[in-house]
C-alpha positions in Angstrom: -39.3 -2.5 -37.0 -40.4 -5.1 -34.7 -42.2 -3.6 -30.8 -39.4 -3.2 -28.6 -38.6 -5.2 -25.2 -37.2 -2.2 -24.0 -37.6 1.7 -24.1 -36.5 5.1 -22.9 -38.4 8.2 -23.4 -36.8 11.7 -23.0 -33.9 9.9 -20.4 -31.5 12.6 -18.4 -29.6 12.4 -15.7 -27.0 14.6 -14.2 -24.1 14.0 -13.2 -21.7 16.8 -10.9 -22.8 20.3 -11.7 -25.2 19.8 -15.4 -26.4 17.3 -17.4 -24.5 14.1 -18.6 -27.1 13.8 -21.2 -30.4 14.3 -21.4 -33.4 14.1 -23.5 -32.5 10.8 -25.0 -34.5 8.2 -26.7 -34.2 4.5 -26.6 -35.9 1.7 -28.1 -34.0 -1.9 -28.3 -35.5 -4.8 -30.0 -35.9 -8.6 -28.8 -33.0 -9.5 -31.2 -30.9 -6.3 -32.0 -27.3 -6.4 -31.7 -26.3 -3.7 -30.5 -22.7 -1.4 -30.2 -22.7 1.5 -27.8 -20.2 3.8 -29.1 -18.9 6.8 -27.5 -15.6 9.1 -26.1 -14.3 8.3 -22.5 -16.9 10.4 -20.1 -19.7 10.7 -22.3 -22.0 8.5 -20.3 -21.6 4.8 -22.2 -21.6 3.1 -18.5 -24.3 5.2 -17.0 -26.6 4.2 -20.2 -25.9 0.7 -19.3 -26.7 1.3 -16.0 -29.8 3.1 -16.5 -30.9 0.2 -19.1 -30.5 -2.3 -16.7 -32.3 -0.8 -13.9 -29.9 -0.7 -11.9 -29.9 3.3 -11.5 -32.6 6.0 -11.6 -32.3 8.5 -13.8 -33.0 12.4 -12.9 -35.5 12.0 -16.2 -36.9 9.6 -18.5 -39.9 6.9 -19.0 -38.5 3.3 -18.7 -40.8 1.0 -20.4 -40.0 -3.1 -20.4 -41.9 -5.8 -21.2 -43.0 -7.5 -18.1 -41.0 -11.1 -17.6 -37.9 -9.2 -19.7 -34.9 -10.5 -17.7 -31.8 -7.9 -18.0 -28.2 -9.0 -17.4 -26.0 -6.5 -16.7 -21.9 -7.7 -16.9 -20.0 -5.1 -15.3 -16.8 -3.6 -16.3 -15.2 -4.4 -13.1 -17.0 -7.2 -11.0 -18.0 -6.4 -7.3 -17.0 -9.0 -5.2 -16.5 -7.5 -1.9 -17.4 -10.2 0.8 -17.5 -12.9 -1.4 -15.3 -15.8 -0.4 -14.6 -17.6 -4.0 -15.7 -17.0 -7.5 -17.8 -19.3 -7.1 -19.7 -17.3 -4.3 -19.4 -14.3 -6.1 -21.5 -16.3 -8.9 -24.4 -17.7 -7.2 -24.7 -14.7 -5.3 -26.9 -11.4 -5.4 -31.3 -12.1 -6.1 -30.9 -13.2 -9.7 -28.8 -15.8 -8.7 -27.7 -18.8 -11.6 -28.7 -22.7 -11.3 -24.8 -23.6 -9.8 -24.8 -26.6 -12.8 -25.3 -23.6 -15.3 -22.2 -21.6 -13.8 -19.8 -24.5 -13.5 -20.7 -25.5 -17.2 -20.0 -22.1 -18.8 -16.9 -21.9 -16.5 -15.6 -25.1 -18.0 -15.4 -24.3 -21.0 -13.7 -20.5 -20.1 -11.0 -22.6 -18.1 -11.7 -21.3 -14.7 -11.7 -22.5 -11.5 -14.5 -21.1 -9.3 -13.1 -22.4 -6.1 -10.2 -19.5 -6.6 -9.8 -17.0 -3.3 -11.6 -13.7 -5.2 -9.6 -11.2 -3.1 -6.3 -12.7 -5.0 -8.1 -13.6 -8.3 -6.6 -12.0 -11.3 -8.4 -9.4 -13.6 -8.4 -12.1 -16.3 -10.3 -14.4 -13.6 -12.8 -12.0 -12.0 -13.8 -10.8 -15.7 -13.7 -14.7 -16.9 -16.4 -15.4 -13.3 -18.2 -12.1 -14.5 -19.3 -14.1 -17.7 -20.3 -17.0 -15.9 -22.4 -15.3 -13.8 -24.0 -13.4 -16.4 -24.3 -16.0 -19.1 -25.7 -19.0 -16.4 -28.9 -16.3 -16.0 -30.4 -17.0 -19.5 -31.0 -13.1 -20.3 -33.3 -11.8 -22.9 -31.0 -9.1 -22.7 -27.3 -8.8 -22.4 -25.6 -5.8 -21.4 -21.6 -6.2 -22.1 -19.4 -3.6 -20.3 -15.8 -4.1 -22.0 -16.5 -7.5 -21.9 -13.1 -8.6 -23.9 -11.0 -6.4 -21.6 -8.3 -9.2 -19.7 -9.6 -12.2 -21.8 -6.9 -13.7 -23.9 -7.7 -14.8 -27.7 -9.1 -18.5 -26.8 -11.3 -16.8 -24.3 -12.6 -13.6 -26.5 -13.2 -16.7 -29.4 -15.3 -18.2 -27.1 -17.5 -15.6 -26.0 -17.7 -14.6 -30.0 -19.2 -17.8 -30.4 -21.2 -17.8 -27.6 -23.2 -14.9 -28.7 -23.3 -15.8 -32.1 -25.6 -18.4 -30.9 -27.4 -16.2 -28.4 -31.2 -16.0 -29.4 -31.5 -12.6 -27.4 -30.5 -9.5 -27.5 -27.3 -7.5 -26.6 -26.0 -3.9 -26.4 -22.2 -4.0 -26.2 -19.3 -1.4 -25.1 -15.5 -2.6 -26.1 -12.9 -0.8 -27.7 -12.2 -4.2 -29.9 -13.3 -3.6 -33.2 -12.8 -6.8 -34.4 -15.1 -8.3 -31.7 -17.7 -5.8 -32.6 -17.5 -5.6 -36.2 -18.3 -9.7 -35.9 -21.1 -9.4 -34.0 -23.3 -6.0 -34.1 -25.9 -5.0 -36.5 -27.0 -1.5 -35.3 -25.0 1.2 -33.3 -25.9 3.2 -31.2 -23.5 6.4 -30.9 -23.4 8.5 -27.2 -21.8 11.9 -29.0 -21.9 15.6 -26.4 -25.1 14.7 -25.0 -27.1 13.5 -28.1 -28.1 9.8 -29.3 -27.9 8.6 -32.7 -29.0 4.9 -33.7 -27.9 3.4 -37.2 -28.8 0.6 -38.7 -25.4 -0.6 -39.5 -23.1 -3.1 -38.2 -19.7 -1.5 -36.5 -18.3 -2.1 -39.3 -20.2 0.9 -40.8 -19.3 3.0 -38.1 -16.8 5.2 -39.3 -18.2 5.6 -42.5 -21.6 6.8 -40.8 -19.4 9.5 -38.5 -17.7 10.5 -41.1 -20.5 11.8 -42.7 -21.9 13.4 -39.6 -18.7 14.9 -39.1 -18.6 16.7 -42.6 -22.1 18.0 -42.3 -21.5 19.9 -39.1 -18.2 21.0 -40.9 -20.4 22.4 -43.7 -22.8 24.3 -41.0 -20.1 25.4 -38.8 -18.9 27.6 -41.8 -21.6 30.0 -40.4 -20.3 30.3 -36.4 -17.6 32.7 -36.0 -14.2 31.6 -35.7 -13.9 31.2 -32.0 -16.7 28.8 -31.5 -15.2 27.0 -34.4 -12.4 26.8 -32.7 -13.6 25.7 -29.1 -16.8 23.4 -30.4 -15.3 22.0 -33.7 -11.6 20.9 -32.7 -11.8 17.2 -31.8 -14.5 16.2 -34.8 -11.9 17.9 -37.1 -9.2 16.0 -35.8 -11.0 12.7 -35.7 -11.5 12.3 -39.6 -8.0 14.2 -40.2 -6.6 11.6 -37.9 -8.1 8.8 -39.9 -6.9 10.2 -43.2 -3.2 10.1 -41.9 -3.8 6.9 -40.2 -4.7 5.1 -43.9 -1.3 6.6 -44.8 0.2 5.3 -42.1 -1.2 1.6 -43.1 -0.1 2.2 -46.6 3.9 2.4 -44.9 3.1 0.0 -42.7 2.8 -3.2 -45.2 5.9 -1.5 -47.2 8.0 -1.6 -43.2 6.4 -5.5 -42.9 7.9 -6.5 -46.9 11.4 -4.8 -45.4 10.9 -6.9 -42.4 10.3 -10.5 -44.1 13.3 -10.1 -46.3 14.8 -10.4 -43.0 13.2 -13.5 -41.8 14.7 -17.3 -42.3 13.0 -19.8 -44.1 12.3 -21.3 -40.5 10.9 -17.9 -39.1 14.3 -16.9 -36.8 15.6 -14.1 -37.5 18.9 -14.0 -39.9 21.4 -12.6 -37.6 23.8 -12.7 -40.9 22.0 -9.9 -42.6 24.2 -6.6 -41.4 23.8 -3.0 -42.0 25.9 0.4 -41.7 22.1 2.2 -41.8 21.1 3.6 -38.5 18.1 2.6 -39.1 18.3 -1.0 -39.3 21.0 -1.2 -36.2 19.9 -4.0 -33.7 18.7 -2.6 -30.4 18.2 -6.0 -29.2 19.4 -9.1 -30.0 18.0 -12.5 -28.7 20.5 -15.7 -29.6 18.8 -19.4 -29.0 17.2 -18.4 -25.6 15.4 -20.6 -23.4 13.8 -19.9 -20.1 12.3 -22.6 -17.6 10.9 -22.2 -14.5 9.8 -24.6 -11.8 6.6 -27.1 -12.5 4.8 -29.9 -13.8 6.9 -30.2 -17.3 9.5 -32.3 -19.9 12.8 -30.1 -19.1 15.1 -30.6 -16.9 14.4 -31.5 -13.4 10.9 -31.8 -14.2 10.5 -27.8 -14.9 8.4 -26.3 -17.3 10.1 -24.7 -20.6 8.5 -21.4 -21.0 10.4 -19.9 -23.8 12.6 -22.4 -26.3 16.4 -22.0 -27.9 14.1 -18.2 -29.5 16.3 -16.3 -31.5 15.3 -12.7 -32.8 17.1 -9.3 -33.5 15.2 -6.5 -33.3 15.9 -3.3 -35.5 15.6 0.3 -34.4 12.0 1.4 -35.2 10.7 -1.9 -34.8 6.9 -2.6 -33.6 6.7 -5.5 -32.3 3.2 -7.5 -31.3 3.5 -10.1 -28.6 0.1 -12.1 -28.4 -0.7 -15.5 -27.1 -3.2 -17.5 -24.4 -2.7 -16.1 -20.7 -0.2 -18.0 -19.7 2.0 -19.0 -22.4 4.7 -16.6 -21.4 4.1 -13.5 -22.9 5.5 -11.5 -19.9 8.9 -13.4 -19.5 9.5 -13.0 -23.2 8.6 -8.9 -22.5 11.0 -9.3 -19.7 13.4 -11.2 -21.6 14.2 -9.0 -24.2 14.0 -5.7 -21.8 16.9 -7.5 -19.5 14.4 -7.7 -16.6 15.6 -11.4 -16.1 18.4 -13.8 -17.7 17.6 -16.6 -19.9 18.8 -19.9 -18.6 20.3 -20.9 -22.0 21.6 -18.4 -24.2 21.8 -14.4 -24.4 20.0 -11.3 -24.8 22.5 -8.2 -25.8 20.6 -4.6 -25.3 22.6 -1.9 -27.1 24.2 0.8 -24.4 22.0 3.6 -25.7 18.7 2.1 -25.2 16.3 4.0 -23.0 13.6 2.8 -21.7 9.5 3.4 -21.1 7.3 0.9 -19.4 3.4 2.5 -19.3 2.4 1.4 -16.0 -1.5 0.3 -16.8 -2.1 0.7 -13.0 -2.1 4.5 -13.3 0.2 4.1 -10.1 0.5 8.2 -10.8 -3.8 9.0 -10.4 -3.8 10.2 -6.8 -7.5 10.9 -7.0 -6.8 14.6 -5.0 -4.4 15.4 -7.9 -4.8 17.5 -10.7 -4.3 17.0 -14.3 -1.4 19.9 -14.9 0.3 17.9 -11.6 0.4 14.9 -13.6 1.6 16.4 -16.9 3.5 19.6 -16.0 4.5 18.9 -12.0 2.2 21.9 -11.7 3.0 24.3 -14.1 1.6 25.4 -17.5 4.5 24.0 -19.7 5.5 20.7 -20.1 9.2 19.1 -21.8 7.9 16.5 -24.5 10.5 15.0 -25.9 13.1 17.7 -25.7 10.8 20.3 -27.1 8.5 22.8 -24.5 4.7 23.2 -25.1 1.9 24.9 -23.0 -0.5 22.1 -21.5 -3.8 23.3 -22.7 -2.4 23.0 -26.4 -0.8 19.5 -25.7 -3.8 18.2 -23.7 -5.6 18.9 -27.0 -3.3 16.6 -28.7 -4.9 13.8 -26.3 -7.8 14.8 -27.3 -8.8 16.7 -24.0 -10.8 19.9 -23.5 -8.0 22.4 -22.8 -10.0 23.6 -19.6 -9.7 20.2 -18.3 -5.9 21.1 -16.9 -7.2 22.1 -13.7 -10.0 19.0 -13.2 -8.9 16.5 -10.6 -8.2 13.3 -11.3 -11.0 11.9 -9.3 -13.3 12.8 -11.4 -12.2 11.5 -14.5 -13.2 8.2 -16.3 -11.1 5.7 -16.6 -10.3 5.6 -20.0 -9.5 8.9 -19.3 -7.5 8.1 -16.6 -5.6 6.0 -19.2 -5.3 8.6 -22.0 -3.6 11.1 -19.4 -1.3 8.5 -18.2 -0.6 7.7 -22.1 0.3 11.5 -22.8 2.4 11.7 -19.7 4.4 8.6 -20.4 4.6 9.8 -24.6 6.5 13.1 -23.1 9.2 11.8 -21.6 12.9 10.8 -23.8 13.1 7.7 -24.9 14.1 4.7 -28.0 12.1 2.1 -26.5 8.4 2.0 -25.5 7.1 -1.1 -23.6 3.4 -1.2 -23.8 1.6 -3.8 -21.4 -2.2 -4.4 -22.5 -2.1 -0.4 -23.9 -6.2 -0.7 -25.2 -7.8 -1.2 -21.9 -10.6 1.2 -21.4 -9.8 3.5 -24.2 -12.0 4.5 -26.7 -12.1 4.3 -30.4 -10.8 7.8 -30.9 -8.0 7.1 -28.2 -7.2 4.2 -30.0 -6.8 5.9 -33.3 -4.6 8.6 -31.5 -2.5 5.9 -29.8 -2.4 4.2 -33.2 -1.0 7.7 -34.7 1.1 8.5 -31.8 3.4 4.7 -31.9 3.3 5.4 -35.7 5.3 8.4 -35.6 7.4 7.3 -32.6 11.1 7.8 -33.8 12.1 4.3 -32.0 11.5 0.6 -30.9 7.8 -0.4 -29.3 7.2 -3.8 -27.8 3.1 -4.3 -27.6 1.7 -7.1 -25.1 -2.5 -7.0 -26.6 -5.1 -9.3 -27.3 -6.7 -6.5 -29.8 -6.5 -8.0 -32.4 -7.3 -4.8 -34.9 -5.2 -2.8 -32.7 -1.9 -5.1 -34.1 -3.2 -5.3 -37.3 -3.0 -1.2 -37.7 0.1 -1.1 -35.8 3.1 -3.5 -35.4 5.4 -4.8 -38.0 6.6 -8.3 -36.6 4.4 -10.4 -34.2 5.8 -13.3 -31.8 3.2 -15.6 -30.8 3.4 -18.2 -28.4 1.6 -21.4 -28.2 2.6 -23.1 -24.6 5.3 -25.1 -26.3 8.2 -23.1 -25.6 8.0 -22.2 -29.5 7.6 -18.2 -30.8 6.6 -17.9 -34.1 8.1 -15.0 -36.4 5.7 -13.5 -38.1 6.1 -10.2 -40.6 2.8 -8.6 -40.1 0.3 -8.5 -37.5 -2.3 -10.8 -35.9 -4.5 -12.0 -39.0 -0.7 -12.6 -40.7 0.2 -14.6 -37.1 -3.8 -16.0 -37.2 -3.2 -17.4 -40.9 0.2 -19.2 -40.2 -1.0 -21.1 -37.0 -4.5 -22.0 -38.8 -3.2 -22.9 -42.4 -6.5 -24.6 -43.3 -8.6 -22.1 -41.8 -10.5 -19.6 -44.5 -7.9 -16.7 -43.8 -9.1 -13.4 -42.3 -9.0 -10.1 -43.7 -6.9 -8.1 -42.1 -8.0 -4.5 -40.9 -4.6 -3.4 -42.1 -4.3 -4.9 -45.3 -1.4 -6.9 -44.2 0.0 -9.2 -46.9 0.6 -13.2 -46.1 4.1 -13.6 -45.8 4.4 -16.2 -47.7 3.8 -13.9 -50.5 5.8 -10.9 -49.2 9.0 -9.0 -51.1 10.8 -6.4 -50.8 9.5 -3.3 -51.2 9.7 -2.1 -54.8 12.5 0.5 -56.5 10.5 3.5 -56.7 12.2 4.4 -59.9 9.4 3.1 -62.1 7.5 6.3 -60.6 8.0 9.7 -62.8 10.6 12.1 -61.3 7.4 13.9 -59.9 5.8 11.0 -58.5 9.2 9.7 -56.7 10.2 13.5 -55.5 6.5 14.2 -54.2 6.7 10.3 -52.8 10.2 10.8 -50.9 9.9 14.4 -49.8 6.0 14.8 -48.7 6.5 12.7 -45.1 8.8 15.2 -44.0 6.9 18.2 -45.5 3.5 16.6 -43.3 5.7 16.6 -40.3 6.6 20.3 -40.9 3.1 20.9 -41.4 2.5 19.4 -38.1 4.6 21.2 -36.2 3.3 24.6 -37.3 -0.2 23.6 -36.8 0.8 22.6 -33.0 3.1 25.9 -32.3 -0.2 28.4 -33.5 -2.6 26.1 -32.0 -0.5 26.5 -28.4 -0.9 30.3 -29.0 -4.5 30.0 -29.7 -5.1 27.7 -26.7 -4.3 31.2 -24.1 -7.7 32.0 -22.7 -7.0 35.6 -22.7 -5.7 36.0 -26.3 -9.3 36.8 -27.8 -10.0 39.4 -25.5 -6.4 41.0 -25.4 -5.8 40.7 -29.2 -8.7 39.2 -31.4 -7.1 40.3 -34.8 -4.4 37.7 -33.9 -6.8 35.6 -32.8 -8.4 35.3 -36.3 -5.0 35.7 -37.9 -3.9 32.2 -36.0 -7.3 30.7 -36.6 -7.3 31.6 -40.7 -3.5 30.1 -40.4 -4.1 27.1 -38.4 -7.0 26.2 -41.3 -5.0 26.7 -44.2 -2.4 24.5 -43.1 -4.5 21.8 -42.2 -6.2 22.1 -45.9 -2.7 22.0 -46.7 -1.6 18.7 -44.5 -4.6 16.9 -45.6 -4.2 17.7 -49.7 -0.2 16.5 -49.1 -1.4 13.3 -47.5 -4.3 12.5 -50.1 -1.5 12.8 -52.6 1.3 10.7 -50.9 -1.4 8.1 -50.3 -2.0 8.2 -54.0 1.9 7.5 -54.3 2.1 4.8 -52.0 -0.9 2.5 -53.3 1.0 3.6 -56.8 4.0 2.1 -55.1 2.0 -0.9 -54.0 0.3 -1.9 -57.5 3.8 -1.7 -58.9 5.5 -4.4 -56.0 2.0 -6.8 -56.8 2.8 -6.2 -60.7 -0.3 -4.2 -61.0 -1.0 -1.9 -63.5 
């Protein structure tokens, strides 16, 4: 291994009342790409922070080679007292050559001469880069740099660093963006540091392993401390298992969803149903939407969305992706009845309720705490219909159950976003309206948020520029161009991806989509044995069962005082709990047996 630029010996630092982390050690190399990886509040930030200098920490030797030049692009861009972008830029001691700044902004498509009080979060982050990419670092360190970029401007800075000639440690909660890029990882897990030698793209594979080796040893603590210390590594890899499921379903949903497409990608509005399931919650007849400007429609105004025609089905997931400012958001508003088209209609069936997750956490008084925004309060929230104590339903979000009491101050903001996600998830509703859902959650969250839409029993409209994100989740995707045209594409955005490049080598979806070109419909499971087709129809609703009991004992088990008060039933509910999880995991393994059974069968496989 080659000298590094930059080191940390034995680095702590506390943060509130104990230690973030602390006796961490850090070497990074003059070309090491570099993902930091790590849950919301374990310190990812900070570690940037401390790399660049730019705090002290409580411990720690910082070593650097002298001339090094560090680059630090921050999640979200101070630009207090700063008149423009452009002043924002070239201010500060490490200011950039203005010719450097104006070049890279070019080709990012922003104007630096734009008031930075009113700039958009897409323009401060797109002025960030400029700034940070006009210094000529040896070292780059990337704080969500992908978070309010659109898919031109995420291409671009993919490019960019494939070119770079330094080195770069990375935090994003894209996968695709760092499994293109990164070589190592470095992993921030309850306190500790581990580095690999492996891309992102090795990264689950590596945890994975870690997990099951502390699964092994914590056979040996007693069942409490199981309990309290083990919960959240178990459900990561049982999450994942059910997740590949999920993905299995997901391509059979997208074949049932491309018989229903025309030859010209609209939707056939002919094709009726007396299922439930396939009832049309909206339906979108040759709509077109203008709106005043520079453009070929009438009176000179620009057409935004063109003569789009679409019915959406009941349990839907649909993808909306696209350059900022194509018209993502009046489609989204469009089909939610938020405004009329100009030319044609938009019916919305008389039972459809509802959800728009407000990204700007509207709800995060910083004085409140997290039971007032779940429970109003109390120790019992309604999710759904069905009651469940807080601590056990904060676990589901993958919070510690003695968080219910922390204020909301004081948590991150991916945290910040998780508790606004399992507020939002609680309440009734048949449609979900997700508006850039990804922001500044981790890759666990995102894996419980892919889980969570999964098993929503309605429609879910999805506004990202994550491109793995749509991959693992929705079944259609509309993507916009600027023209006024939305494609129709079954699948998600590597199916969208290949149909706008057709030349282009295609990419390899995360999610296994299939090209819709060579799509069908799913297969008749009656070429599976009576065994195979019971276990294959009947084991979704058995998991679900499963589920449920798993959640009911693990609300019991979440009461603080029910060790002390009653430890048999303590052990009872903890010897329970495990064996239906062996169960729930053995009854997935075997229906995602089935379902890639199912899947060689459509393909002709043997």
């Amino acid at each position: 291994m080659a000298a590094p630029i930059l080191s940390y010996e034995d680095l702590g630092i506390v943060q509130g009342s104990g230690w973030l982390f602390r006796g961490l050690d850090l070497h990074i190399g003059a070309r090491d790409r570099l993902a930091l990886i790590g849950r919301n509040g374990a310190g990812k930030t900070t570690l940037l922070k401390l790399i660049a200098g730019a705090i002290e920490p409580d411990e720690g030797k910082r070593t650097i080679v002298p001339g090094t030049h560090v680059v630090l692009l921050e999640q979200e861009p101070r630009m207090e007292g700063c008149a423009t972008l452009m002043d924002f830029a070239l201010g500060g001691g490490d200011a950039p050559a203005r010719h450097m700044v104006e070049a890279i902004a070019d080709q990012l498509g922003i104007d630096m001469a734009r008031d930075a009080a009113t700039a958009s979060g897409g323009e401060r982050r797109r002025a960030g880069l400029a700034r940070a990419l006009a210094q000529e670092p040896d070292m780059l360190l990337l704080d969500e740099p992908t978070n309010h970029l659109d898919l031109a401007a995420i291409e671009w800075l993919e490019a960019w660093l494939q070119r770079y000639a330094g080195a770069f440690v990375a935090i994003s909660h894209d996968r695709t963006f760092l499994t293109r890029l990164t070589r190592s990882t470095l992993w921030l897990d309850r306190g500790g540091l581990r580095r690999a030698e492996i891309g992102f793209g090795g990264f689950e594979a590596w945890t994975e392993k870690v997990y099951v080796d502390e699964a092994r040893n914590a056979q040996r603590i007693d069942a409490r401390l199981k309990i309290e210390e083990h919960w959240l590594q178990r459900g990561v890899t049982g999450r994942r298992r059910r997740n590949q499921g999920r993905l299995a379903k997901l391509i059979e949903m997208r074949a049932e969803r491309a018989a229903m497409i025309g030859p010209a990608g609209a939707a056939n509005l002919g094709i009726q149903s007396d299922d439930v399931r396939t009832k049309a919650v909206i339906t979108a007849e040759h709509v077109t939407k203008r709106f005043p400007g520079s453009g070929s429609g009438t009176g000179g105004d620009r057409t935004i969305i063109k003569d789009f025609t679409l019915r959406i089905q009941r349990g839907d997931r649909i993808g909306v992706v696209g350059a900022n400012g194509v018209g993502k958001t009046t489609l989204l508003k469009l089909l939610t009845g938020e405004i009329a088209p100009d030319e044609g209609q938009v019916r919305l069936a008389k039972t459809l309720h509802s959800i728009i997750i407000d990204q700007r956490r509207s709800l995060m008084a910083p004085d409140k705490r997290v039971r007032d925004v779940l429970a109003d309060g109390g120790d019992w929230i309604e999710v759904r219909g069905a009651k469940k104590h807080i601590q056990g339903y904060l676990k589901e979000f993958l919070f510690d159950p003695g968080m219910a009491d922390a204020r909301i101050g004081a948590l991150s903001g991916g945290e910040q976003s998780r508790l606004l996600l399992a507020r939002e998830f609680a309440r009734p509703s048949n449609l979900l309206v997700l508006d850039e859902p990804t922001n500044d959650l981790d890759l666990e969250t995102l894996d419980l948020l892919q889980e969570v839409i999964a098993d929503y029993d309605g429609t879910v409209l999805i506004v990202s520029h994550d491109r793995d994100f749509l991959d693992r989740t929705v079944t259609l995707t509309l993507g916009l161009d600027g023209s006024g045209h939305v494609d129709v594409v079954a699948g998600g955005y590597a199916d969208w991806e290949a149909k706008r490049r057709p030349t282009r080598t295609k990419v390899k979806s995360t999610a296994r989509t299939v090209p819709v070109t060579t799509m069908a419909p799913p297969p008749k499971p009656a070429k599976l044995s009576y065994k195979d087709q019971r276990d294959y129809d009947l084991l979704p609703d058995r998991i679900e069962q499963i589920e449920a009991t798993i959640a009911r004992d693990e609300a019991a088990l979440a009461d603080p005082e029910l060790y002390t008060r009653n430890p048999d039933k303590f052990a009872a509910l903890s010897s329970a709990i495990e064996k239906a999880r062996a169960e729930r995991d053995a009854a997935e393994e075997r229906w995602l047996t089935l379902a890639e059974q199912v899947e060689r069968l459509a393909s002709g496989g043997d």
